[in-house]
C-alpha positions in Angstrom: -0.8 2.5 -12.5 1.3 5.5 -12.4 5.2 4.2 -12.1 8.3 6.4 -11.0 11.3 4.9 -12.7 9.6 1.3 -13.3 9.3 1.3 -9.2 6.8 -0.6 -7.7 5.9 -0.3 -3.9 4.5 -3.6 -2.0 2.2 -2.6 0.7 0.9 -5.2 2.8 -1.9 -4.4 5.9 -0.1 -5.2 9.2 -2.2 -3.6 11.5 -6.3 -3.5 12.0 -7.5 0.2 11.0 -10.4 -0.4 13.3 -10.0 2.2 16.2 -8.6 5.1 13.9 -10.2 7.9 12.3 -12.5 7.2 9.3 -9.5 9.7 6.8 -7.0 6.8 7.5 -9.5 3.9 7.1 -10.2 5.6 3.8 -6.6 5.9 2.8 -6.1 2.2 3.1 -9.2 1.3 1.4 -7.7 3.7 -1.6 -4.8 1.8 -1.5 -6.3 -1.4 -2.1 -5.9 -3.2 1.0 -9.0 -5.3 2.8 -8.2 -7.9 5.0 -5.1 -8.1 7.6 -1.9 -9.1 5.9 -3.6 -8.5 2.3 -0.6 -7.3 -0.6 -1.2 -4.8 -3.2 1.9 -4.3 -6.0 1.6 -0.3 -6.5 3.5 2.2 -8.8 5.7 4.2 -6.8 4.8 7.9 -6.8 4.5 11.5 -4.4 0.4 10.4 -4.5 1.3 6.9 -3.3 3.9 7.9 -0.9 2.0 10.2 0.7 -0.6 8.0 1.1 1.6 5.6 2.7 2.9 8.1 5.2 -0.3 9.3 7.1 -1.2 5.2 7.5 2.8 4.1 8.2 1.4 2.5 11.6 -0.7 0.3 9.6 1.5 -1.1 6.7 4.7 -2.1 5.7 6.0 -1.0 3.1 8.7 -2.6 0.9 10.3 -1.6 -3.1 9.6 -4.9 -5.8 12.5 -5.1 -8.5 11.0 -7.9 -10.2 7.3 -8.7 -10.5 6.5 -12.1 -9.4 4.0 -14.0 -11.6 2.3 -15.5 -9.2 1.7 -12.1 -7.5 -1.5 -9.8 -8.2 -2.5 -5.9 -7.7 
């Protein structure tokens, strides 16, 4: 998992990519996500964040300090 600075991004599916182009339902599918309000922990990175940007309207996006136990990639 390629980290900037020990970042780590949590991404979390907010919004249904069904309706939008197959290129954005690929891009979350690369990022890891699923199901509706699925969580993926990330490395933060210019790959990742541009990633992030061309599916913005479908995810939230926020940075993780600490890495909960109980969380998984």
């Amino acid at each position: 998992m390629p980290e900037q600075n020990g970042k780590l991004l949590k991404v979390t599916l907010t919004k249904s990519p069904i309706g939008y182009n197959s290129r954005q339902k690929e891009t979350v599918k690369s990022l890891g996500l699923r199901r509706m309000s699925q969580s993926v922990l990330i490395g933060d990175g210019p790959q990742i964040r541009g990633m992030i940007a061309k599916v913005s309207h479908l995810v939230t996006v926020e940075e993780v300090t600490e890495v909960d136990e109980n969380e998984t990639a």
